[in-house]
C-alpha positions as CSV (number, residue, x, y, z in Angstrom):
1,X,63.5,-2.4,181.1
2,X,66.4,-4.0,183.4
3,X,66.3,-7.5,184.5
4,X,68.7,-8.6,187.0
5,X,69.5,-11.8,188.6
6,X,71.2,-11.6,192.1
7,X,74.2,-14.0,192.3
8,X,74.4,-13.8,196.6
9,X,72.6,-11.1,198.7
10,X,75.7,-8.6,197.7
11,X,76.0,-9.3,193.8
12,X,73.9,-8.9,190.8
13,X,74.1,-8.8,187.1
14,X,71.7,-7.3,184.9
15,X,70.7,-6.9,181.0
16,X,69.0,-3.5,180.1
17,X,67.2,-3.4,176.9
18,X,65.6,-0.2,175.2
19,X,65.0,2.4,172.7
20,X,66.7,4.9,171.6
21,X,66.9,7.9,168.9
22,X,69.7,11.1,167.6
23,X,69.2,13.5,165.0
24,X,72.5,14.4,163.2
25,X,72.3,18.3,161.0
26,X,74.7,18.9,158.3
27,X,74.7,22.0,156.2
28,X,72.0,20.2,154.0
29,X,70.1,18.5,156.0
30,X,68.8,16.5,159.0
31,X,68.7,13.0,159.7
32,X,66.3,11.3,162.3
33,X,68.0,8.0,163.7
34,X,65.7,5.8,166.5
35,X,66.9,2.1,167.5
36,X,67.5,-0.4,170.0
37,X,70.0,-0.2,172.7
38,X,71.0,-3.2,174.3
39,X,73.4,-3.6,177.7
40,X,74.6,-6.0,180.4
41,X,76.1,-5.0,183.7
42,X,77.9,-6.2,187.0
43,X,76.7,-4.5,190.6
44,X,78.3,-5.6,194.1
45,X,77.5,-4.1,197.6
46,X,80.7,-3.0,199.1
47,X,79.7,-1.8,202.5
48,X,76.6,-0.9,203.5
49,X,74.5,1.2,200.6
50,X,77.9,1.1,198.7
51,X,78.1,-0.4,195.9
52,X,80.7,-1.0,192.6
53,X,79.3,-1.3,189.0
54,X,80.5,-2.0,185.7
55,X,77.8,-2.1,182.7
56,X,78.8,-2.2,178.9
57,X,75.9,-1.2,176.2
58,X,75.0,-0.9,172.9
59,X,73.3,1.2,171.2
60,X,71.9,1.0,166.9
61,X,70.6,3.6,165.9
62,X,69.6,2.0,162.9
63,X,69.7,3.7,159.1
64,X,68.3,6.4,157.0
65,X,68.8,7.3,153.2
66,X,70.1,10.7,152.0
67,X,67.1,12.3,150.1
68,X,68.7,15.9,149.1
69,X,71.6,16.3,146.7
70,X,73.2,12.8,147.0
71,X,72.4,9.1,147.6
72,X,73.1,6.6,149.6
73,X,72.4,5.5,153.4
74,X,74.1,6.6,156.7
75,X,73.9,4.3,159.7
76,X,74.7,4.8,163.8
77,X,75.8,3.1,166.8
78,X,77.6,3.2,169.8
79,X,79.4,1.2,172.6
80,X,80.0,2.7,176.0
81,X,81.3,1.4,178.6
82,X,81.0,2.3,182.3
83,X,82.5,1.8,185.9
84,X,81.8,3.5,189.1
85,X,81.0,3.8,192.4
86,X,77.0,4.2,193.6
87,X,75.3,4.7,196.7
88,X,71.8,3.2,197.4
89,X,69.6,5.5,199.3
């Protein structure tokens, strides 16, 4: 899901909002992760279909014990950020 509000007819900023899941394998075992990811971005026509974008998101992944040989919990997340250059078909 991404709403977006349009500043002018050539700018918009948007928040996405999602799910999302990783598996991580050690020698031992596996370990299913699934979360929430979370995001906000810029978007602005440049000419035409041409358009510059910068979005930062979130993403947690949330936590599972350790069940085989030891205890304890592991947890995930993630930042990324982005910036580009799009063209709108």
């Amino acid at each position: 899901m991404s709403p977006a509000w349009a500043i002018d007819d050539t700018k918009l900023v948007y928040a996405k909002v999602g799910i999302t899941g990783t598996q991580k394998q050690t020698m031992v075992q596996t370990y299913d992760f699934t979360g929430y990811s979370l995001g906000l971005g810029y978007k602005q026509f440049i000419y035409k279909q041409l358009y510059a974008f910068g979005e930062v998101n979130y993403a947690d992944y949330g936590t599972t014990s350790n069940s085989r040989n030891s205890s304890g919990t592991q947890s995930l997340n993630g930042l990324n950020v982005l910036i580009g250059v799009g063209y709108k078909f």
